[in-house]
N, C-alpha and C positions, 0 to 999 in steps of 0.2 A: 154274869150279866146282872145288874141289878133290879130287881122287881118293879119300879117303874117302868124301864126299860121294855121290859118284859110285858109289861100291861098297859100299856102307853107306845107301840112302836110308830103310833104314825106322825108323834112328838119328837120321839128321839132319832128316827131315822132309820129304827132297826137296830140300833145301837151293837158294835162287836165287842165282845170279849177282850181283853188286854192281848188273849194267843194271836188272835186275829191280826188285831191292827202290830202286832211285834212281826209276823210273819209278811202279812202286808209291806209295814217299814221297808224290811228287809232285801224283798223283792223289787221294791222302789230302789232303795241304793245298786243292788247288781244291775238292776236298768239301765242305772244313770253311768255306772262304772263302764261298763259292757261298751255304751254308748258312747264313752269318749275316750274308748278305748288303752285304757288303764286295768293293770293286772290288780291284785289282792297287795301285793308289796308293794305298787305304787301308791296306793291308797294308804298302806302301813305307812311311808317315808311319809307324804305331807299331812296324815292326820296326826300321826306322832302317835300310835300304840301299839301292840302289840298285835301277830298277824291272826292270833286265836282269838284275840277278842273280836277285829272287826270280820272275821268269820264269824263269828256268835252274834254278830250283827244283822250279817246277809241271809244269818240261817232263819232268824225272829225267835233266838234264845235270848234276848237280852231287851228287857225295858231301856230304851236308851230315853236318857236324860236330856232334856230342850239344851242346854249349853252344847250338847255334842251333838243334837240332830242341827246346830246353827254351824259348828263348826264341818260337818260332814257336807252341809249346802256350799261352804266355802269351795270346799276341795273341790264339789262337782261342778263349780260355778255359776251354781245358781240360789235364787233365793230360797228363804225357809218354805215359804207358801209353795215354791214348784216344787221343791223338796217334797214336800206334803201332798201333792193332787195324786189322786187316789189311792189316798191310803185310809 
């Protein structure tokens, strides 16, 4: 956390950690998976990777990059913003 952040929270929000919002992400996508009832492999076939990586997704081991959090809103069918509510 960065020391504004830090001495500043009612600027920044409380601002979380990278582990946070990775673990957060993550927890959002099994939501969203879970919910439209799609396995890990289905998700593998139309994200097109690998099924360790998009576990290292779901786990919040992985900084995922804006190109693939746009591309993972596709799959779940929804936008990046709903992608993003609460995380």
């Amino acid at each position: 956390m960065t020391y504004y952040a830090l001495t500043h929270p009612a600027i920044s929000g409380g601002a979380m950690d990278a582990e946070d919002l990775q673990r957060k992400f993550g927890e959002r996508c099994r939501a969203l998976r879970r919910r439209r009832k799609l396995s890990q492999l289905d998700m593998v076939r139309h994200f097109d990777v690998s099924l360790s990586h998009y576990q290292k997704i779901e786990r919040g081991d992985l900084d995922v990059r804006l190109s693939t959090a746009q591309k993972l809103a596709k799959c779940f069918g929804v936008t990046l913003s709903e992608l993003m509510r609460g995380v």
